[in-house]
N, CA, C and O atoms as a Maestro MAE file, in Angstrom:
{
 s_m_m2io_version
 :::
 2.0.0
}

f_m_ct {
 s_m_title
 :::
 protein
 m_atom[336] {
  # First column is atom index #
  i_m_mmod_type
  r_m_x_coord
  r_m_y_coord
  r_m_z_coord
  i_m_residue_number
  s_m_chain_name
  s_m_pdb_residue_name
  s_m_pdb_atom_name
  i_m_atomic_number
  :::
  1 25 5.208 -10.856 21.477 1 A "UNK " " N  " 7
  2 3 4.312 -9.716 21.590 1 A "UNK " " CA " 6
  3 2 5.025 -8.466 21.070 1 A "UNK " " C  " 6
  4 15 6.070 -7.989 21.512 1 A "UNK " " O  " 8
  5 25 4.106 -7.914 19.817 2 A "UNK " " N  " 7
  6 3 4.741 -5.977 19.897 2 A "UNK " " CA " 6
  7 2 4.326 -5.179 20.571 2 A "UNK " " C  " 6
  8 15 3.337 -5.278 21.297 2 A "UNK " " O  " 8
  9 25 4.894 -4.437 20.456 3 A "UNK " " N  " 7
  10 3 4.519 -3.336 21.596 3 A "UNK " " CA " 6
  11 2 4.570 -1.958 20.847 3 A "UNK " " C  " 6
  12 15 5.681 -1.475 20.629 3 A "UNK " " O  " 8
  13 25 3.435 -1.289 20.437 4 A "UNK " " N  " 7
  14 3 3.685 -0.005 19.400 4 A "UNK " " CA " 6
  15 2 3.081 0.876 20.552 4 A "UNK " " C  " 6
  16 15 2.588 0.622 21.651 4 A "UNK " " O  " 8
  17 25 3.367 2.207 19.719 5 A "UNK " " N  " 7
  18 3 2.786 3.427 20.434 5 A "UNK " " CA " 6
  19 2 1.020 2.924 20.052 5 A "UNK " " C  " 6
  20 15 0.642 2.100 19.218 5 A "UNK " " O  " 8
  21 25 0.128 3.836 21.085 6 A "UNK " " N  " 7
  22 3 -1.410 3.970 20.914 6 A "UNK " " CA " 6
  23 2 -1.653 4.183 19.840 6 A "UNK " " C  " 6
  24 15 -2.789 3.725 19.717 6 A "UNK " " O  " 8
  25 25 -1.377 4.564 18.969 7 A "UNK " " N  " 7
  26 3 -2.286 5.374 17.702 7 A "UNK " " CA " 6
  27 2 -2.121 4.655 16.925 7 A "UNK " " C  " 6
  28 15 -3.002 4.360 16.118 7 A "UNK " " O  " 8
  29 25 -0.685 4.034 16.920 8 A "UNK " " N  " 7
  30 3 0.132 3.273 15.717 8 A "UNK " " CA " 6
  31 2 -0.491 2.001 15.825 8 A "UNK " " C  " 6
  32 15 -0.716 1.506 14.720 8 A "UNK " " O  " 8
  33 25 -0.980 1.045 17.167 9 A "UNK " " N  " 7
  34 3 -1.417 -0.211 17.498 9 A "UNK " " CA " 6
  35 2 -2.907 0.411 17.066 9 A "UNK " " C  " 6
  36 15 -3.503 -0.410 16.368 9 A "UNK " " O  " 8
  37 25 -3.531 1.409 17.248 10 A "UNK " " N  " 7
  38 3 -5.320 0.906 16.314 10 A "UNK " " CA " 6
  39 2 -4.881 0.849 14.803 10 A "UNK " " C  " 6
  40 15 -5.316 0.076 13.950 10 A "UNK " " O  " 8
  41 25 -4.057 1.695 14.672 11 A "UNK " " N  " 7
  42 3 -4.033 1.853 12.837 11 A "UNK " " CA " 6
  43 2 -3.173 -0.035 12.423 11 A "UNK " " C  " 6
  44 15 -3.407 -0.429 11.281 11 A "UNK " " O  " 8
  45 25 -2.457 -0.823 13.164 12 A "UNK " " N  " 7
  46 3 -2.850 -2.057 12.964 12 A "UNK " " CA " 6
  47 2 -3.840 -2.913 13.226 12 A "UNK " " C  " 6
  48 15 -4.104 -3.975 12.662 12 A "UNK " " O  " 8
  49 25 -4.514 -2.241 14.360 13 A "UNK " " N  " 7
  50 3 -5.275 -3.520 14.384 13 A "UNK " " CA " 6
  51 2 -6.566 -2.778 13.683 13 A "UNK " " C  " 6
  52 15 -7.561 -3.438 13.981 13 A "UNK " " O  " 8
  53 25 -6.867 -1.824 12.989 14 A "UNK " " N  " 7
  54 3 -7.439 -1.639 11.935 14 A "UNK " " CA " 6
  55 2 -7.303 -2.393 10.287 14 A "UNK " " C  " 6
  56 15 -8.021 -2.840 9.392 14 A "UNK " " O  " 8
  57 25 -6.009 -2.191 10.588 15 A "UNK " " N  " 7
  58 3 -5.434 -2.839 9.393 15 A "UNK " " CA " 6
  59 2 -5.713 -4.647 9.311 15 A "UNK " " C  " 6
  60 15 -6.188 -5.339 8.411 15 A "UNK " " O  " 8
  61 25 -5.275 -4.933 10.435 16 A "UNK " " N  " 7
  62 3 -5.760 -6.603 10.394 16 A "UNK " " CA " 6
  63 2 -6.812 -6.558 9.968 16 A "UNK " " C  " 6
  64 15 -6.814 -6.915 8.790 16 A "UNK " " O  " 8
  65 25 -8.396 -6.107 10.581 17 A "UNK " " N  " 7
  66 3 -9.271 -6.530 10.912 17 A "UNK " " CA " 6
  67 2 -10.084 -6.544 8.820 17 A "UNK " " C  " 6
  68 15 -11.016 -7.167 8.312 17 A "UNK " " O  " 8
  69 25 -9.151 -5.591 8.305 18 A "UNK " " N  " 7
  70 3 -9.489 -4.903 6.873 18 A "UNK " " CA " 6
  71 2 -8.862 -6.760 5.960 18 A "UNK " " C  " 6
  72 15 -9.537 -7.594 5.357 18 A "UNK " " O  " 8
  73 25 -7.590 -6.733 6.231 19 A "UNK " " N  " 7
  74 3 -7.443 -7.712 5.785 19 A "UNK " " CA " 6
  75 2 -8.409 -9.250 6.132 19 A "UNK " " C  " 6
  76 15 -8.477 -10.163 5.310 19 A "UNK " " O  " 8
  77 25 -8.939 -9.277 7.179 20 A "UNK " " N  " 7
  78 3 -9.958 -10.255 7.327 20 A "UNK " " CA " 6
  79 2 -10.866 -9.993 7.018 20 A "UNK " " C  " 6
  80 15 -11.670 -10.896 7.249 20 A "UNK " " O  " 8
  81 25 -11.321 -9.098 6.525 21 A "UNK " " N  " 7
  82 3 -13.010 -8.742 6.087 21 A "UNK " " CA " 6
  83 2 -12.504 -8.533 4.535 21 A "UNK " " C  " 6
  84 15 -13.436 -8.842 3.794 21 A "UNK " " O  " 8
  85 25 -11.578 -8.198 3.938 22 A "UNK " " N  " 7
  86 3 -11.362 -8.533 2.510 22 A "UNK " " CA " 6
  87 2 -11.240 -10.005 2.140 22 A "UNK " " C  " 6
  88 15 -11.748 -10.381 1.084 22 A "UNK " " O  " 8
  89 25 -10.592 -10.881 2.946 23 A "UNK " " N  " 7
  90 3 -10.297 -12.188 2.843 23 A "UNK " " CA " 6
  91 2 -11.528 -13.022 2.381 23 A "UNK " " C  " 6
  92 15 -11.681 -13.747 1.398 23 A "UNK " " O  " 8
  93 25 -12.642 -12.568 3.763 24 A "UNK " " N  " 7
  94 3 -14.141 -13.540 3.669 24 A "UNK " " CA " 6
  95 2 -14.835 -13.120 2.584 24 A "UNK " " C  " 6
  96 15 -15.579 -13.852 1.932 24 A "UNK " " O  " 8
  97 25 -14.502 -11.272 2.223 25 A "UNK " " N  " 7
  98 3 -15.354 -11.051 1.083 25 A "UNK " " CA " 6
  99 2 -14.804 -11.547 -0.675 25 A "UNK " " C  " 6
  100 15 -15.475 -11.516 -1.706 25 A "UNK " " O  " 8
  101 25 -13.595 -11.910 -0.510 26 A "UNK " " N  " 7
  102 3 -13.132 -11.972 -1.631 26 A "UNK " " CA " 6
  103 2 -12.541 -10.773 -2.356 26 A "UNK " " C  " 6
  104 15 -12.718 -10.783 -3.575 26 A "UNK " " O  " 8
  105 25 -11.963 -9.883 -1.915 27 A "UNK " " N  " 7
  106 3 -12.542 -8.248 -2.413 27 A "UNK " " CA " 6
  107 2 -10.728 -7.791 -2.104 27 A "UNK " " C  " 6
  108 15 -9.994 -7.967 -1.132 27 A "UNK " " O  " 8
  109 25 -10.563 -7.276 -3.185 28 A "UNK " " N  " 7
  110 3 -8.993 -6.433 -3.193 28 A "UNK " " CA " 6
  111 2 -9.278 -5.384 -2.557 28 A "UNK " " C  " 6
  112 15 -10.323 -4.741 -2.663 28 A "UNK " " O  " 8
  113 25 -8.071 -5.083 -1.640 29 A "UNK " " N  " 7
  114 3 -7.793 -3.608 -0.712 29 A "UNK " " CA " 6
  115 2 -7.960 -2.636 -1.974 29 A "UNK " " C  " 6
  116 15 -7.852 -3.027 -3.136 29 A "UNK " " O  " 8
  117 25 -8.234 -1.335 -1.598 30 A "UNK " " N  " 7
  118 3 -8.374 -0.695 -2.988 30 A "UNK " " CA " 6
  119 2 -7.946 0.904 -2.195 30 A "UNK " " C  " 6
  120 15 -8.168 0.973 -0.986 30 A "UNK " " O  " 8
  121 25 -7.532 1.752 -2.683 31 A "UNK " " N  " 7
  122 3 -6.613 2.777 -2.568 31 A "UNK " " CA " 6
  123 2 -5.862 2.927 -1.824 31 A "UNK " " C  " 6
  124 15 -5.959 3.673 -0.849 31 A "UNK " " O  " 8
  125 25 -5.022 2.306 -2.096 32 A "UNK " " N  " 7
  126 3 -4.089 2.095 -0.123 32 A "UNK " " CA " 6
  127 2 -2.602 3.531 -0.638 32 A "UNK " " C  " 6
  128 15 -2.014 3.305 -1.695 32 A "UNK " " O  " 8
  129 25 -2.435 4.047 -0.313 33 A "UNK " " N  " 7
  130 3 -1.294 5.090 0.328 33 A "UNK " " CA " 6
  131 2 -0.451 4.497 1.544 33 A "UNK " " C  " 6
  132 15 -1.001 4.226 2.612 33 A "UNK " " O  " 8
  133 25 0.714 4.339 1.359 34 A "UNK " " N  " 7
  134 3 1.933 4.321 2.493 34 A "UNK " " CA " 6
  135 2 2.051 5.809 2.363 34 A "UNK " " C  " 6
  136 15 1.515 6.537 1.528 34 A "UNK " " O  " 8
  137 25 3.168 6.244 3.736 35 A "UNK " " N  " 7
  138 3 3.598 7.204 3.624 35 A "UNK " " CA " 6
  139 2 4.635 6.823 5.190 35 A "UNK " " C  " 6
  140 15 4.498 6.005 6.100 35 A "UNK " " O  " 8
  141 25 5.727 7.958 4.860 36 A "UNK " " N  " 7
  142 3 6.459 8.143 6.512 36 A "UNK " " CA " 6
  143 2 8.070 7.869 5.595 36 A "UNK " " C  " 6
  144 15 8.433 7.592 4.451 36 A "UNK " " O  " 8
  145 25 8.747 8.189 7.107 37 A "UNK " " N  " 7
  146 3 10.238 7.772 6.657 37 A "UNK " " CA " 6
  147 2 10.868 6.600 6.358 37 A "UNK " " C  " 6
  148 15 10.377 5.521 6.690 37 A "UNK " " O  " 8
  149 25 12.342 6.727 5.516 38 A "UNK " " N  " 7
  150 3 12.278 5.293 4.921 38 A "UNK " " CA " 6
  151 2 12.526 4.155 6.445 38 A "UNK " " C  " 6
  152 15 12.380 4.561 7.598 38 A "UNK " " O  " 8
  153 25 12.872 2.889 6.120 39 A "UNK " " N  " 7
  154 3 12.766 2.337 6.788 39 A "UNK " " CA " 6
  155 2 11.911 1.919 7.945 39 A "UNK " " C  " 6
  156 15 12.400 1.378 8.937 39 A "UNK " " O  " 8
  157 25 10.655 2.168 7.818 40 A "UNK " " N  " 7
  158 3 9.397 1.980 8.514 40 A "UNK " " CA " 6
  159 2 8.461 0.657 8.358 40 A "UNK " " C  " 6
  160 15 7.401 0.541 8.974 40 A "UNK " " O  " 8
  161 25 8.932 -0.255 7.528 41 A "UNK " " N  " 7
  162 3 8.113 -0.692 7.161 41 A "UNK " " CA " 6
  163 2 7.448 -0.723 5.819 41 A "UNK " " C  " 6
  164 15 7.050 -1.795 5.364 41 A "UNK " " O  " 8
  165 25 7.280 0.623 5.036 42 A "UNK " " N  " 7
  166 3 5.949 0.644 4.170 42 A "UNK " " CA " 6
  167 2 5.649 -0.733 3.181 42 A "UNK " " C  " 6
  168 15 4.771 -1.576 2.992 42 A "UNK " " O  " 8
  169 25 7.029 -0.344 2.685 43 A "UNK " " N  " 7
  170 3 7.141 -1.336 1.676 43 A "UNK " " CA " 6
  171 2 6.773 -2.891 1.772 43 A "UNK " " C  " 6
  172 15 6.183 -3.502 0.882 43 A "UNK " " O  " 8
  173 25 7.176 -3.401 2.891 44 A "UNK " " N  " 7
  174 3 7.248 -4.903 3.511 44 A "UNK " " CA " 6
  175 2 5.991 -4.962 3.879 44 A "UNK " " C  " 6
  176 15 5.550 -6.110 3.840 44 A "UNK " " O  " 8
  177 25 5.195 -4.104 4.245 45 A "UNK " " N  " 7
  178 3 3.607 -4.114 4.876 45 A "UNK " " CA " 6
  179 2 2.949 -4.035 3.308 45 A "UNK " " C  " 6
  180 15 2.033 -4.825 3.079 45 A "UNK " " O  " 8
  181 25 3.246 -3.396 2.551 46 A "UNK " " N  " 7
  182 3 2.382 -3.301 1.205 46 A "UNK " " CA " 6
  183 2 2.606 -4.850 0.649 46 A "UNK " " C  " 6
  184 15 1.597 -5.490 0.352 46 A "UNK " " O  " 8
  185 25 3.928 -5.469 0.503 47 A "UNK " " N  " 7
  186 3 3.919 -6.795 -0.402 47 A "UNK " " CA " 6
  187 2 3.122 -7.496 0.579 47 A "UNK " " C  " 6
  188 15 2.130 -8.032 0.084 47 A "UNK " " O  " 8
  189 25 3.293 -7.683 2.079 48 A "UNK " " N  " 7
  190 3 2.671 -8.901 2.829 48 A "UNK " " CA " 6
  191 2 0.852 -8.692 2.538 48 A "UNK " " C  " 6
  192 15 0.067 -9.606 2.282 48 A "UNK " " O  " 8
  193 25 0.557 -7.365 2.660 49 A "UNK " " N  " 7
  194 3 -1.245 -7.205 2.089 49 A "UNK " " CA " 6
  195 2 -1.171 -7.665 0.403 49 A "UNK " " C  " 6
  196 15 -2.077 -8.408 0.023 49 A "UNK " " O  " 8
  197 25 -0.273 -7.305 -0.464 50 A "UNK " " N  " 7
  198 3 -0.659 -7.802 -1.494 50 A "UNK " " CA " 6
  199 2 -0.695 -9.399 -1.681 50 A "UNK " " C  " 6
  200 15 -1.520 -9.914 -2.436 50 A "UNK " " O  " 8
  201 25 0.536 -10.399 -0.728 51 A "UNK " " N  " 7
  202 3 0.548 -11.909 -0.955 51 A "UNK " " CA " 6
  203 2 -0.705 -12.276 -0.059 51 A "UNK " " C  " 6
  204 15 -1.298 -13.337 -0.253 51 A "UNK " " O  " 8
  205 25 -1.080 -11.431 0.876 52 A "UNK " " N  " 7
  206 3 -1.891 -12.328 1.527 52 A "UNK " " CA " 6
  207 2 -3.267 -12.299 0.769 52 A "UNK " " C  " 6
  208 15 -4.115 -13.184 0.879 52 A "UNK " " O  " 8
  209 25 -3.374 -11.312 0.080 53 A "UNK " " N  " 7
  210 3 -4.547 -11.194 -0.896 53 A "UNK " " CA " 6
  211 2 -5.007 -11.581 -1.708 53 A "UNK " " C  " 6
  212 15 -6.198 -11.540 -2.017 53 A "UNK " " O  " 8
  213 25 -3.839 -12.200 -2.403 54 A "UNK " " N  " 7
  214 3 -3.328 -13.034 -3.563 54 A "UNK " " CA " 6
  215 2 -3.800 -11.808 -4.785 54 A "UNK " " C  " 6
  216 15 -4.528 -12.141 -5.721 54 A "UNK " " O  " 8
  217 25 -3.220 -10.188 -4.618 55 A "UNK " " N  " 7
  218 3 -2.875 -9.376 -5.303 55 A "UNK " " CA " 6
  219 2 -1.443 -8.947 -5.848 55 A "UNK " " C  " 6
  220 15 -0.370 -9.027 -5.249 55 A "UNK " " O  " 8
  221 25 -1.747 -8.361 -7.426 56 A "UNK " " N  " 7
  222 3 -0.603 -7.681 -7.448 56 A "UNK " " CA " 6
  223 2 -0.010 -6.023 -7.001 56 A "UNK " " C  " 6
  224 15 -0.708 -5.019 -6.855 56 A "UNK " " O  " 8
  225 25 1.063 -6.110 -6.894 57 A "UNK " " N  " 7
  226 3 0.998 -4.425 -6.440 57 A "UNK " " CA " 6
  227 2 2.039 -3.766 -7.386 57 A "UNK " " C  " 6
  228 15 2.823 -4.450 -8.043 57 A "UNK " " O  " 8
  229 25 2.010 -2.156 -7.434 58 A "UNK " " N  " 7
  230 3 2.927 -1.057 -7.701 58 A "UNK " " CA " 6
  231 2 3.723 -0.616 -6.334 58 A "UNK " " C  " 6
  232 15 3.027 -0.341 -5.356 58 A "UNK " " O  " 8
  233 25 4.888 -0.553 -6.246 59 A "UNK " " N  " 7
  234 3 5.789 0.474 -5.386 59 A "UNK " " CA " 6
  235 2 5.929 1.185 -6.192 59 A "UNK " " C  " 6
  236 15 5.845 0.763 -7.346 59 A "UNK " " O  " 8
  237 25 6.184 2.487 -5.966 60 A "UNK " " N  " 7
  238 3 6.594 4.107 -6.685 60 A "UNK " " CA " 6
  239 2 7.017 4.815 -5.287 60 A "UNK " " C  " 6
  240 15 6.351 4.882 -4.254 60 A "UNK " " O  " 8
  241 25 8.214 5.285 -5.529 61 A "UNK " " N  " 7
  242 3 8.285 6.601 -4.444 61 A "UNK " " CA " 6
  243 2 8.636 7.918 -5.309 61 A "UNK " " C  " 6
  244 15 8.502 7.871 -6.531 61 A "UNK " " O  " 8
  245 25 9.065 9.038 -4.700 62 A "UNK " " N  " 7
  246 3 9.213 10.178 -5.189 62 A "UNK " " CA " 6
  247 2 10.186 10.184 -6.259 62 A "UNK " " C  " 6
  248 15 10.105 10.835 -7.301 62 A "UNK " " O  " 8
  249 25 11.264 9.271 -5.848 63 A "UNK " " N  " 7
  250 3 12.361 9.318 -6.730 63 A "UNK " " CA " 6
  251 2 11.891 8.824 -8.183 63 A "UNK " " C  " 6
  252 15 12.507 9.124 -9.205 63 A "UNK " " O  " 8
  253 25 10.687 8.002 -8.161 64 A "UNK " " N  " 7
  254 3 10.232 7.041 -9.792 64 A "UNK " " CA " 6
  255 2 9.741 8.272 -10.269 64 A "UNK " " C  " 6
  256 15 9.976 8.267 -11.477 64 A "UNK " " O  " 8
  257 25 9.196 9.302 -9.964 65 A "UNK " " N  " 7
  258 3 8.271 10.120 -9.999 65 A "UNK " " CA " 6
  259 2 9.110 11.488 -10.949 65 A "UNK " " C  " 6
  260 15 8.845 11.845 -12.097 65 A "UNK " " O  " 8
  261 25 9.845 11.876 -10.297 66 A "UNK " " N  " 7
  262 3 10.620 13.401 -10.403 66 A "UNK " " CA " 6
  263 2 11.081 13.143 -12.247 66 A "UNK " " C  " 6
  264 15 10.814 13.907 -13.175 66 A "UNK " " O  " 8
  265 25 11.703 12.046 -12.297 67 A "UNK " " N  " 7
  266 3 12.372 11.842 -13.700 67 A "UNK " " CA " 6
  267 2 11.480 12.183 -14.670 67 A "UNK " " C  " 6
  268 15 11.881 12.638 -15.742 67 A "UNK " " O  " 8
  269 25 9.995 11.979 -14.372 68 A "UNK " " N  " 7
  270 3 9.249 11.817 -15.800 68 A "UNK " " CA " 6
  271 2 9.133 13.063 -15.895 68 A "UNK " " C  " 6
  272 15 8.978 13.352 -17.081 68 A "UNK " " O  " 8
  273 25 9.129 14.269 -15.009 69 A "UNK " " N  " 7
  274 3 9.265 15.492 -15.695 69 A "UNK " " CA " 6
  275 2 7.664 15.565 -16.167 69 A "UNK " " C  " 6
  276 15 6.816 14.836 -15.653 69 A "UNK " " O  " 8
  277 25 7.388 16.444 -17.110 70 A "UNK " " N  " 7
  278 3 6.188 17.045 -18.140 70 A "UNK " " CA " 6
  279 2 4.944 15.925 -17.840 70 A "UNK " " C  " 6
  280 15 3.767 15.865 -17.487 70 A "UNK " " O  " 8
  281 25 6.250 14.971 -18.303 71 A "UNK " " N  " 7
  282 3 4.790 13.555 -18.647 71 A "UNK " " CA " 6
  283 2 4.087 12.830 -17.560 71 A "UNK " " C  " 6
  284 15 3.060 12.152 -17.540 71 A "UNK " " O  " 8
  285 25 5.109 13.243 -16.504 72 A "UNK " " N  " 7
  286 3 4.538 12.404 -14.918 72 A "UNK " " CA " 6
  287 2 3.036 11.928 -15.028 72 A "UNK " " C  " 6
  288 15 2.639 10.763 -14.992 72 A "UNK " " O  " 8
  289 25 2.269 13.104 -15.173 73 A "UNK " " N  " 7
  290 3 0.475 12.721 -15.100 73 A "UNK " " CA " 6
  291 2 0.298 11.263 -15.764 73 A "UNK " " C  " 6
  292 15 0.029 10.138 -15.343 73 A "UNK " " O  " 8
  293 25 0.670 12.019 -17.379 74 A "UNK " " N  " 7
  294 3 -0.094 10.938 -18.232 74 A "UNK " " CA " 6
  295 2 0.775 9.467 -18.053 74 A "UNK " " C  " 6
  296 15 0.440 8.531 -18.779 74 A "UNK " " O  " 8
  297 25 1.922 9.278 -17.052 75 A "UNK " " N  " 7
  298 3 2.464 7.795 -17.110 75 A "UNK " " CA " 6
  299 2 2.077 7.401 -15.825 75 A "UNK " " C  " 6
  300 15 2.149 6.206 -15.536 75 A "UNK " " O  " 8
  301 25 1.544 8.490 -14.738 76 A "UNK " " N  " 7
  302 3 0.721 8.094 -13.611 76 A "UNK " " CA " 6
  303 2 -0.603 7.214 -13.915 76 A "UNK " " C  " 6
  304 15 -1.313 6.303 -13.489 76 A "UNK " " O  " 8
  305 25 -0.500 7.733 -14.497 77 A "UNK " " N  " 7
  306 3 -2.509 7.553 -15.317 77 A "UNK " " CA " 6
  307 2 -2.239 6.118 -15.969 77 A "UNK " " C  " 6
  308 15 -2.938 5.167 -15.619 77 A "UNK " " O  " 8
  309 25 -1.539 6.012 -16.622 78 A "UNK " " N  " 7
  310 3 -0.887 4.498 -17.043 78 A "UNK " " CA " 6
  311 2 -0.603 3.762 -15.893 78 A "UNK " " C  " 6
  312 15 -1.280 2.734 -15.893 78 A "UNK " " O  " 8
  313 25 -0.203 3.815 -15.348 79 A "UNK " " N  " 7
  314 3 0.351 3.086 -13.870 79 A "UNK " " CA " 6
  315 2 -1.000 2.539 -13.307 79 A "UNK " " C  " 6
  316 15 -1.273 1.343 -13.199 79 A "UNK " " O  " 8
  317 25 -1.854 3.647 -12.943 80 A "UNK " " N  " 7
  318 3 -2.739 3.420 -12.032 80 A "UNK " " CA " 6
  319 2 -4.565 2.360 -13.440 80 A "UNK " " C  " 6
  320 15 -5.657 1.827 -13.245 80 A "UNK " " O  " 8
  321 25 -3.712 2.684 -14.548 81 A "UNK " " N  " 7
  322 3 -4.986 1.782 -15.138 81 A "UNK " " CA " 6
  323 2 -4.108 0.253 -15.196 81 A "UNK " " C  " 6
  324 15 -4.707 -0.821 -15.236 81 A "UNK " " O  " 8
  325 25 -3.021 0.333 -15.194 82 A "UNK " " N  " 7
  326 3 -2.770 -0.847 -14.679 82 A "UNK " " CA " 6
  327 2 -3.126 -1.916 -13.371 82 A "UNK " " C  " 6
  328 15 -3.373 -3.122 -13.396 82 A "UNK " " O  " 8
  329 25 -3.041 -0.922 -12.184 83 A "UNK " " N  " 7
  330 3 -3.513 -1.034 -11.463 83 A "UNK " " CA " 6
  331 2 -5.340 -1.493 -11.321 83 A "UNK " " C  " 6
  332 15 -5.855 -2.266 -10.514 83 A "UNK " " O  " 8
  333 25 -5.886 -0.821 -12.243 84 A "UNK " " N  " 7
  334 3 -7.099 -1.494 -11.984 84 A "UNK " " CA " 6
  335 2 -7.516 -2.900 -12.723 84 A "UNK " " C  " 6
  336 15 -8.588 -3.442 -12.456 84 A "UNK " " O  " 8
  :::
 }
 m_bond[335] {
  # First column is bond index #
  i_m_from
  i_m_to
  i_m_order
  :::
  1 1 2 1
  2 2 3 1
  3 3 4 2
  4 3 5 1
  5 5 6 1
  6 6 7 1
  7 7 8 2
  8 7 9 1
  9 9 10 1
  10 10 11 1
  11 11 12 2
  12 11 13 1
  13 13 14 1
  14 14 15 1
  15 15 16 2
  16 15 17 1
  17 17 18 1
  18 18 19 1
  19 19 20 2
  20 19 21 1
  21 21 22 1
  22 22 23 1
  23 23 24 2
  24 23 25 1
  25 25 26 1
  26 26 27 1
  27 27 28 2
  28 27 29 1
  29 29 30 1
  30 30 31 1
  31 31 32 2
  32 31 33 1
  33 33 34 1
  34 34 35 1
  35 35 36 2
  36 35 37 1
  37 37 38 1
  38 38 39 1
  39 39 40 2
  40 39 41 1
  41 41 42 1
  42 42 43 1
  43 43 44 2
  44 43 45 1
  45 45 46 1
  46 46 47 1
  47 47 48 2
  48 47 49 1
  49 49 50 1
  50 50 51 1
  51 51 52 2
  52 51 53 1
  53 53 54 1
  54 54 55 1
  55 55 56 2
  56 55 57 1
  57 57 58 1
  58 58 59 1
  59 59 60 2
  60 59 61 1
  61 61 62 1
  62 62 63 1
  63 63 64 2
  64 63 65 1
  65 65 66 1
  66 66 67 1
  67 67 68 2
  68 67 69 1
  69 69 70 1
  70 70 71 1
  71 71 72 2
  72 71 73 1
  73 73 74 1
  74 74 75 1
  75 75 76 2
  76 75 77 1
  77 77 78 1
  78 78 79 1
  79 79 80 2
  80 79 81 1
  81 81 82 1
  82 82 83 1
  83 83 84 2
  84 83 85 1
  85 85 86 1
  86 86 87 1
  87 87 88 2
  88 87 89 1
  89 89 90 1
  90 90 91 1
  91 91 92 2
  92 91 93 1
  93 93 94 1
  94 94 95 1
  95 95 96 2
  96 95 97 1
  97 97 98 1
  98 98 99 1
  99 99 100 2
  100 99 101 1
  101 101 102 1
  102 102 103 1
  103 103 104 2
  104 103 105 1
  105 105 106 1
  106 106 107 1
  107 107 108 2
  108 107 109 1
  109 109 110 1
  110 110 111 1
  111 111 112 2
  112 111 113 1
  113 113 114 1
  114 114 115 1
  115 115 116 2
  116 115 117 1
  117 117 118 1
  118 118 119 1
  119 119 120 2
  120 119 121 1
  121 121 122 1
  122 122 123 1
  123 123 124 2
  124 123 125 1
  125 125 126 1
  126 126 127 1
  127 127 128 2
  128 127 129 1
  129 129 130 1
  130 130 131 1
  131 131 132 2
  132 131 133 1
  133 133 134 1
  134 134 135 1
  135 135 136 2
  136 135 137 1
  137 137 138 1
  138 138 139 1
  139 139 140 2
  140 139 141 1
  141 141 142 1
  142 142 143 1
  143 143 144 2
  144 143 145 1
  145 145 146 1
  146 146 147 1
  147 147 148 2
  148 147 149 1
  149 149 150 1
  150 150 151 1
  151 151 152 2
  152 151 153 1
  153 153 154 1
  154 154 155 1
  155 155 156 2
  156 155 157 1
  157 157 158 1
  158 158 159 1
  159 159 160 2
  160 159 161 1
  161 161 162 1
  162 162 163 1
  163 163 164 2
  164 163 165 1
  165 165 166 1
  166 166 167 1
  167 167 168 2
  168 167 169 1
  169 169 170 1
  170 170 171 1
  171 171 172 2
  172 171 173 1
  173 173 174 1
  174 174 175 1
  175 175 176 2
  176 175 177 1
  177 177 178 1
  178 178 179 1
  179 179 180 2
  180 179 181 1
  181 181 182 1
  182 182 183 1
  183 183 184 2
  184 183 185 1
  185 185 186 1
  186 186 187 1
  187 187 188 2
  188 187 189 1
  189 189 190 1
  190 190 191 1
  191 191 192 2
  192 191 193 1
  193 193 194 1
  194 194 195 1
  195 195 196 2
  196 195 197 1
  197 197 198 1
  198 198 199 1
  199 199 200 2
  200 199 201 1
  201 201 202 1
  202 202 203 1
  203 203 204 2
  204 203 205 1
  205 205 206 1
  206 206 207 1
  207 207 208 2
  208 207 209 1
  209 209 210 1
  210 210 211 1
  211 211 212 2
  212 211 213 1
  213 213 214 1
  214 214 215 1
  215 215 216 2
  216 215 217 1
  217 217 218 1
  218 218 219 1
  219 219 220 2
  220 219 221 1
  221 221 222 1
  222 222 223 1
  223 223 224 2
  224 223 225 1
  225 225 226 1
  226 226 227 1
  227 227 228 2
  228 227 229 1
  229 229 230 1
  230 230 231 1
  231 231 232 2
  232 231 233 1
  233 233 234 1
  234 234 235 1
  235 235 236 2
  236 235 237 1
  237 237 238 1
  238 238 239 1
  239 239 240 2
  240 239 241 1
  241 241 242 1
  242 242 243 1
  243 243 244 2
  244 243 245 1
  245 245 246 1
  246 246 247 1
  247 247 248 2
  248 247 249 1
  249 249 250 1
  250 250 251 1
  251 251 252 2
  252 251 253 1
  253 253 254 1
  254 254 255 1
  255 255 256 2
  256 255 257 1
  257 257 258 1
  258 258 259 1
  259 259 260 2
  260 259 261 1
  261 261 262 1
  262 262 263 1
  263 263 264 2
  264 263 265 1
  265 265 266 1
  266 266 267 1
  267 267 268 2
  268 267 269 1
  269 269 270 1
  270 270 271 1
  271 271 272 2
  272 271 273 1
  273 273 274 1
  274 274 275 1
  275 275 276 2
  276 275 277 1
  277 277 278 1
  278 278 279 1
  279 279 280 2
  280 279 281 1
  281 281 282 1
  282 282 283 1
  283 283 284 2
  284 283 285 1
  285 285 286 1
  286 286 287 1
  287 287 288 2
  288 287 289 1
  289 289 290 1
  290 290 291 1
  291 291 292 2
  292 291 293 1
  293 293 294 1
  294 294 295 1
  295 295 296 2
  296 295 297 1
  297 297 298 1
  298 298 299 1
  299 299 300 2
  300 299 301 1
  301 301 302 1
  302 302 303 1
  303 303 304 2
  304 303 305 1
  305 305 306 1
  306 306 307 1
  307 307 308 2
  308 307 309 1
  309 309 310 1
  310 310 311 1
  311 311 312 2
  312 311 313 1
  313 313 314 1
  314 314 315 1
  315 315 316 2
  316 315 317 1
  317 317 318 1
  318 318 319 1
  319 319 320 2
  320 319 321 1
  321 321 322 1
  322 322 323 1
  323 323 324 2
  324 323 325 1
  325 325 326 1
  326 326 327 1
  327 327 328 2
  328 327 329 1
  329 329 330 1
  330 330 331 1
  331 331 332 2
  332 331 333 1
  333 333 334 1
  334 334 335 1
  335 335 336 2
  :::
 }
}
């Protein structure tokens, strides 16, 4: 058994209930945002929704981000039509 704080246990068992209603529908999660400090999880919760989905995913954090400088948008914009 886990044991999370209140807020944190609906926002999973929100989260389950999303992954079972994508499952029966056939239907990819679609704009998902992590966020919080490192070691939380995000990352390990994003691949387990993408295998259980049988999706692929992007990780990016701030650090992929800062380098592109000028061009950030237009290689965001690439990223995310990949994504679709």
């Amino acid at each position: 058994r886990v044991v999370l704080q209140a807020g944190l246990q609906e926002r999973v068992r929100q989260l389950a209930a999303n992954l079972t209603l994508t499952r029966q529908r056939a239907a990819p999660f679609r704009h998902m945002l992590f966020y919080g400090p490192p070691g939380t999880g995000k990352t390990m919760t994003a691949k387990i929704l993408a295998r259980q989905s049988g999706l692929d995913y992007a990780i990016m954090s701030g650090g992929d981000v800062a380098p592109l400088g000028g061009g950030a948008v237009t290689q965001l914009h690439d990223a995310f039509g990949w994504a679709q």
